[in-house]
C-alpha positions as CSV (number, residue, x, y, z in Angstrom):
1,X,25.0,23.6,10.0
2,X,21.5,21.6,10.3
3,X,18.9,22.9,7.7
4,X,16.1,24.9,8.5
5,X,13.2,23.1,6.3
6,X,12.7,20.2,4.4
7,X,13.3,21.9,1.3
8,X,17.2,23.2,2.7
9,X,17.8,20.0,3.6
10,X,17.2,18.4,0.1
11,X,19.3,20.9,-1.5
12,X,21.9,20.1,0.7
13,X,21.5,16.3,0.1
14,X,21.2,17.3,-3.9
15,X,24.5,19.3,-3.8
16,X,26.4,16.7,-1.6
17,X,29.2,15.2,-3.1
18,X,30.0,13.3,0.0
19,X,26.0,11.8,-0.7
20,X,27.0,11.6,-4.6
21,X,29.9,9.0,-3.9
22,X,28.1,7.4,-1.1
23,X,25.3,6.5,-2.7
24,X,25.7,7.3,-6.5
25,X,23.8,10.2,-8.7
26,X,20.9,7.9,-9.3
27,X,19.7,7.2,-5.4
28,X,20.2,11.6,-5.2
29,X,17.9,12.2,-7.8
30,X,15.4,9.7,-6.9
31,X,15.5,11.0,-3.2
32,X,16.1,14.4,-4.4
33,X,13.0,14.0,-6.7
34,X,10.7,12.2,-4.2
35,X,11.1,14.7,-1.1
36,X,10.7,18.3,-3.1
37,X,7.6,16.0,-4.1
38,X,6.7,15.2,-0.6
39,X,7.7,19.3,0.5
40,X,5.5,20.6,-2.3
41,X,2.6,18.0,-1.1
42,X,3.1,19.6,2.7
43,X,3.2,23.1,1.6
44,X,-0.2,22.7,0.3
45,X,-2.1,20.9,2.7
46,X,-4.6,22.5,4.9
47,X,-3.9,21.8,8.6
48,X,-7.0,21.4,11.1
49,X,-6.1,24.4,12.8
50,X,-6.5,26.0,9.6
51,X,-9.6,24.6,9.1
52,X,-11.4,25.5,12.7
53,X,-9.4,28.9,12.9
54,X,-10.8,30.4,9.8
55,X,-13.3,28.5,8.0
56,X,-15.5,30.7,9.8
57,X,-14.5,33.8,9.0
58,X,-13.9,34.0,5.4
């Protein structure tokens, strides 16, 4: 089953055993710590629609 965000899809990777023994628990939590990182980041940004939708009307 294919995640539905970002932040799915890094749990997935975090839990993975397959991803564990592939790669080795230190490459997981490095990726695993960057891309919550990089989901938080996203969550918080502003988009341009944003902007010109409702700048004017707050």
């Amino acid at each position: 089953m294919q995640p539905g965000s970002l932040e799915e899809a890094v749990s997935n990777f975090a839990s993975s055993d397959l991803a564990r023994s592939a790669f080795g628990a230190d490459v997981v939590e490095h990726y695993t710590h960057f891309y919550t990182s990089e989901a938080e980041a996203h969550r918080k940004a502003v988009t341009d629609w944003e902007r010109n939708r409702y700048f004017e009307r707050i």
